[in-house]
N, C-alpha and C positions, 0 to 999 in steps of 0.2 A: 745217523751213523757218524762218528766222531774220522776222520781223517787221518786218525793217529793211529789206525788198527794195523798190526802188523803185515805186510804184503807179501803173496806169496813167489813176486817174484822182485828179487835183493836188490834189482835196477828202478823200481817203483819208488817213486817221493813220496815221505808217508806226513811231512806237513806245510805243502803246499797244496792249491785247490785243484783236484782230479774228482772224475767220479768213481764208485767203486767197481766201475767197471766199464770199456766198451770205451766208444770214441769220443776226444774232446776237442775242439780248435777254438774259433777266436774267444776270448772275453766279451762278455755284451751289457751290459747296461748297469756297470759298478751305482750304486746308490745305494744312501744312507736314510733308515728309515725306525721311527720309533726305538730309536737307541741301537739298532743294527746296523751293519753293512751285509749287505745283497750283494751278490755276484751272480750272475746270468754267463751261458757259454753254449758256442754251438753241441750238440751234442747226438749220437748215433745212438737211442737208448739199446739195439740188437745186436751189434755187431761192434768190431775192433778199427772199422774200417769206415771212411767219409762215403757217406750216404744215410740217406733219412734224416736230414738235418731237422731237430727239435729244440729246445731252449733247456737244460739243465740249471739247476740251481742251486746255491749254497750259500749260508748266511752265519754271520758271526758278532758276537756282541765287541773283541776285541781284536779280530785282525788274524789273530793264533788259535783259536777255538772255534773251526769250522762244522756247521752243520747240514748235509744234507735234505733237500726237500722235492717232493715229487716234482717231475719235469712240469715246468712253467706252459711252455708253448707246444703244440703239439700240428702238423697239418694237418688242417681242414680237407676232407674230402669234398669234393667240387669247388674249393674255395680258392681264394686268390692265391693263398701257400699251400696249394696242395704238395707242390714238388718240394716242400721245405719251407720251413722259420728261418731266416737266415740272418747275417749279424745287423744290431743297430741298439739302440740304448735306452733309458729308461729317463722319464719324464714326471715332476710331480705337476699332476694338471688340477689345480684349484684344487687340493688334497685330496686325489686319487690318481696314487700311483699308475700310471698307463707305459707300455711298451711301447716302441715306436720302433718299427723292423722291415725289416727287406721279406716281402711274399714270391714264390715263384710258382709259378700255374705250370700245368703240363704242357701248356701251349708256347711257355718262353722259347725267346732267342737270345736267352744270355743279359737280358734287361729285367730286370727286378719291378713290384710295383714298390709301394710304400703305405704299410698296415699297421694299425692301433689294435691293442687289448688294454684292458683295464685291467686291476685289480678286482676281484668281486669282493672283498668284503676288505676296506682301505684300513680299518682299527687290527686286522689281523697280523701282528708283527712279522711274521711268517713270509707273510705275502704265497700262500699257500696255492691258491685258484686264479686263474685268468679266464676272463671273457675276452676272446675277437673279437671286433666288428669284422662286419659280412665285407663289408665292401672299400677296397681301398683308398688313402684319404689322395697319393697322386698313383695314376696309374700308369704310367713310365714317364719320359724325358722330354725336356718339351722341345715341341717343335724347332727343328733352321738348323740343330745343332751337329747335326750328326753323328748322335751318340752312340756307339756303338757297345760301354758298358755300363750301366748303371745302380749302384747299392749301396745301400750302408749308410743310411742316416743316422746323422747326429746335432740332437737341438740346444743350444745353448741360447745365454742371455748377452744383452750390448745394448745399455743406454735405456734399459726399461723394454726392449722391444724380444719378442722372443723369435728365432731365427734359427735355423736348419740346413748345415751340410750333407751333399749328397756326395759319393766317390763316382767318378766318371772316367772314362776314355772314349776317343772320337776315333771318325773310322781311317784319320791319318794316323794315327798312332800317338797322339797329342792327349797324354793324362793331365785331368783336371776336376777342382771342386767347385760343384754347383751352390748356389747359394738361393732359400728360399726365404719368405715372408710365411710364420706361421701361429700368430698371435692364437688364432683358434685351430687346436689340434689338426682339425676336421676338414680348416679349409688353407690349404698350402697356392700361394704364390711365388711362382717363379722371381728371384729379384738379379739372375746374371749370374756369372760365373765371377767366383772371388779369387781364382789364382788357375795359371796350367801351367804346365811343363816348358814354355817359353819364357818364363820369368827368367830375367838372369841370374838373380840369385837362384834359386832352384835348378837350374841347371848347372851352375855352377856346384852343386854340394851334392845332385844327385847323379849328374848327366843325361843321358837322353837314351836310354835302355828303358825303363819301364812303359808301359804304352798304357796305364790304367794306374791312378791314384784310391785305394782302396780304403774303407774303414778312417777315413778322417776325421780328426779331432781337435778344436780351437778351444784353447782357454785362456784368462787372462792369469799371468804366474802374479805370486806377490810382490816383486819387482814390478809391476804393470807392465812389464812387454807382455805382447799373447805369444802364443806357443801354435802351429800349426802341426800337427804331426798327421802324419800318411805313411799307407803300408804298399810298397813299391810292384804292383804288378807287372808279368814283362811276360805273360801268359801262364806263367806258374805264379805263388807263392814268390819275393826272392829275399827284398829287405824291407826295413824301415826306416823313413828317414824325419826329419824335425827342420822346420824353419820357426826364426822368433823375429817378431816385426811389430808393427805399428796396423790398429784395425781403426779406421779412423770414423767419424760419424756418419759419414756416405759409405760405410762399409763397404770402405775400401781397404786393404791387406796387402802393408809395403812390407815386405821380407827382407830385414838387416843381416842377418847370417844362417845358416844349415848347416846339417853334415846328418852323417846317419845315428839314427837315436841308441841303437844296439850293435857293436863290434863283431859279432858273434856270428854265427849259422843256423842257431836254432831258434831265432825272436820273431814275432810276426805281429799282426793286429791288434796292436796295444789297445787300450782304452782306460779312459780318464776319467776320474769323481773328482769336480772341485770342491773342494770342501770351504767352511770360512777361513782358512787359517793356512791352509795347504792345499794340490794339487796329489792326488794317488794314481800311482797307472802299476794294470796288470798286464802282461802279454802270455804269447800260447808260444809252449814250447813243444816243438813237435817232435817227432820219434825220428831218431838216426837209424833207423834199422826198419827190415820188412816191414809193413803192415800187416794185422791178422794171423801174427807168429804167436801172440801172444793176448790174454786177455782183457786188456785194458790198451788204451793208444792218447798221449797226448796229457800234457798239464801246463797248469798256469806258472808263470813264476814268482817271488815273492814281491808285497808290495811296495814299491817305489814312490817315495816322495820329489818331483821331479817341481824344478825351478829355475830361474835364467840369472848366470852371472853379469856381473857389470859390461863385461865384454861382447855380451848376445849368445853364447855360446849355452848349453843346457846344462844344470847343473841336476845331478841325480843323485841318491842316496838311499839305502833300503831304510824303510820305514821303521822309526824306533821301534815300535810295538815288538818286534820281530826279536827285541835282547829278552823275553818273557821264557822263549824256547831257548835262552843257556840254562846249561849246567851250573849247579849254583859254585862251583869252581873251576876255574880252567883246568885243562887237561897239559895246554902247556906256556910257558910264560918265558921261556929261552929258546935260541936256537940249537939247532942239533938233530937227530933224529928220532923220530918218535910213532907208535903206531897211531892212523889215523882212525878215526870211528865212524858209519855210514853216512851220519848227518852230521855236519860241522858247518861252527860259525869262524872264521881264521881272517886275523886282523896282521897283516908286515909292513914293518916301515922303516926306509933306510935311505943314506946320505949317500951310500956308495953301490957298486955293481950289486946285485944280491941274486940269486938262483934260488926258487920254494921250488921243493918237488911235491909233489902229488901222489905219484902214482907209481910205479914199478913191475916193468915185465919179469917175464922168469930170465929174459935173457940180459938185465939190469936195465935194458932203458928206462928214463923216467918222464912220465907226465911234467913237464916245467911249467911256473911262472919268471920270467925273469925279468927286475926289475933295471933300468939304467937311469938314475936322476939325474946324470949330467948330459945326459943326451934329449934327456923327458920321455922315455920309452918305454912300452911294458909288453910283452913279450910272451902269450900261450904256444906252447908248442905242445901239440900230443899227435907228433910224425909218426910215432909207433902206435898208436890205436886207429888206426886209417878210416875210411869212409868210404860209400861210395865216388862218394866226389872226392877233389885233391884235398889234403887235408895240413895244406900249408900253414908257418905260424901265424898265429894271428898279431898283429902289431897294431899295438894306440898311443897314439902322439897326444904329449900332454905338454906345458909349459918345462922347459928345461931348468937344469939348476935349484931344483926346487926339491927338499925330502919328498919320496914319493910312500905313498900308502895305499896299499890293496888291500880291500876286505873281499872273502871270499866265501860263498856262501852253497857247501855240496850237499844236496839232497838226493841220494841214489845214485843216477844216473846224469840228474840235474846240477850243473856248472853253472855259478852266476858273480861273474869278477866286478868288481867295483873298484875303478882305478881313480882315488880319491873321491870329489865330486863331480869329477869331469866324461869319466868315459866309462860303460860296460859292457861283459861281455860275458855271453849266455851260448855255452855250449851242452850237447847230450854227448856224455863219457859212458860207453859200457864195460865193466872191469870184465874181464875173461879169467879161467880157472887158468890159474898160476898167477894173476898179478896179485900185487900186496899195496893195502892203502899205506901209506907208509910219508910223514913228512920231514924234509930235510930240509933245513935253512941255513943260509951262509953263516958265518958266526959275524957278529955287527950289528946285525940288523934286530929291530925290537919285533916280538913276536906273542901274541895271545892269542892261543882257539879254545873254545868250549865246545863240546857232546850238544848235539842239540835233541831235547828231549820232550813230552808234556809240558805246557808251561806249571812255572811254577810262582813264579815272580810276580808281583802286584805291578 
């Protein structure tokens, strides 16, 4: 089923990766395979609502042309996941494809094991069938540590050796990633803990609110710094954040600078494909509104080409593939006001103050971006579409005195700012009966958005 089918409700992305229906959260094990990219994600095949976690699936030859395929992972009754498939990544082991995922037994206390499937049939582009193994490859956290949560492996490469993060928290409230030995799938060694929450850097960029580092990811960027990202638990769900540092041949992980990887309220569990050339990461953006109101809950947001400036700091950018879904002419190329169209790709860049609206109630207020170059500030405000929570502006500090440029990328419901290559930020906007998509730009400032539609572009 193509992604691009029209949705029956006008808050639904219709080409970013959701499924066609029922519940979706993390991203899980992005991989590139006989000329596709795979995308794996928690998924509730029954219902709108987090429960029954299974592994969804969806595959693309370019990035924009997604296709649906039968759920990958499913629990095992009596098995180690019976209670759920839950997140962790994908592995080419001696060319066959195998999962590598967090199991949870009816019997947990909040500790995950860590479980392998294969591909059944590795030449099938698809990647259509999974086989389990019965029995998990660690069955929770090892001993002295007193772990209190355990999940989310992710296995990468350093120095020829192959090596495995786990997300953890202890039972002082001390979030931290475990680090394995695991040349063979099958047989994992504990090798220590490669970073917690007492790091000063990390503290310094995260603070000391979250009590569980979730869904972690090391890569090395093409600048050779590596990139740490973690998804910040603090008993819910809250943010994400990113350290970039030095992984050194005793795998060791000195962290030069952080800060949070998404500005926003709606980003969570990123995950990462390094590819030869670049780094991709997708995150799950979750629903601002009830659960179970509606037929479908939760999407990914577009893909990210993410990489580390001279300075340590993260430099991010939507993946070009993504100019395929313009129009093949802007809709607008001046400022002024103009009407906006459900999916838009919107590029502003300017020397001085500049105000983009968005959005518009009946009673005139407007969804803003507001840009300030000389201060380095950018500026979401949507004070009049409220939330449950406060729903204050969002503010990103970037380098002062510098032209600032925001791409902005609305799918539905789905907000995703790009303040240069420096910062983003991923909100969920619901229009209500009387707002008008509607943009307004200062006069000054340079301006181009396209309809984003079917690709069409080579």
């Amino acid at each position: 089923m193509s992604l691009t089918a029209p949705p029956q409700d006008p808050h639904a992305p219709r080409y970013r990766v959701r499924p066609p229906a029922n519940w979706m959260n993390d991203p899980n094990g992005p991989f590139r395979w006989r000329g596709r990219h795979h995308l794996f994600y928690q998924h509730n095949p029954d219902a709108p609502v987090h429960a029954n976690v299974h592994w969804g699936h969806a595959s693309s030859p370019d990035l924009v042309r997604w296709e649906h395929h039968p759920v990958a992972l499913a629990p095992t009754p009596g098995g180690p996941d019976e209670a759920g498939c839950w997140s962790g990544c994908l592995v080419d082991d001696d060319g066959v494809p195998t999962a590598v995922y967090t199991g949870v037994d009816r019997d947990h206390t909040g500790l995950g094991t860590i479980c392998l499937a294969r591909a059944a049939d590795p030449d099938d582009e698809t990647l259509a069938e999974w086989i389990p193994l019965p029995t998990p490859v660690v069955k929770g956290p090892p001993s002295g540590l007193d772990v209190a949560m355990f999940r989310d492996p992710f296995v990468f490469r350093h120095d020829g050796r192959r090596l495995a993060l786990v997300g953890a928290g202890h039972a002082d409230g001390t979030p931290s990633v475990l680090l394995y030995d695991c040349d063979d799938l099958t047989d994992w060694r504990f090798a220590g803990v490669l970073l917690d929450g007492r790091d000063p850097v990390a503290r310094a960029a995260f603070g000391d609110r979250a009590t569980g580092w979730e869904c972690p990811q090391l890569y090395e960027a093409r600048s050779g710094a590596w990139v740490l990202v973690v998804s910040l638990w603090d008993g819910h769900p809250w943010t994400t954040g990113y350290l970039t540092g030095r992984l050194d041949g005793d795998l060791r992980f000195t962290a030069r600078t952080g800060g949070l990887l998404d500005h926003g309220r709606d980003f969570y569990a990123p995950a990462v494909l390094q590819e030869p050339d670049r780094a991709l990461m997708w995150g799950w953006s979750w629903e601002a509104r009830e659960q179970g109101e509606h037929d479908w809950a939760g999407v990914l947001t577009a893909p990210r080409v993410v990489d580390v400036h001279p300075d340590g700091a993260l430099r991010v950018a939507p993946a070009p593939e993504l100019h395929r879904l313009q129009a093949e002419e802007p809709f607008v190329t001046t400022p002024g006001r103009t009407a906006l169209p459900a999916a838009y790709d919107l590029t502003v860049s300017a020397r001085d103050r500049t105000t983009v609206g968005l959005l518009r109630s009946a009673s005139g207020a407007e969804l803003t971006v507001r840009l300030d170059p000389a201060e380095g500030t950018v500026t979401l405000d949507r004070s009049d579409w409220p939330r449950k929570e406060a729903a204050e502006p969002v503010v990103v500090r970037v380098p002062p005195n510098e032209e600032l440029t925001v791409r902005v990328l609305v799918d539905g419901s789905l907000y995703e700012l790009f303040v240069g290559d420096r910062a983003t930020v991923t909100e969920r906007v619901y229009q209500r009966p009387g707002d008008t998509r509607e943009l307004s730009v200062t006069p000054g400032a340079a301006v181009t958005g396209w309809a984003l539609g079917p690709p069409t572009r080579g």
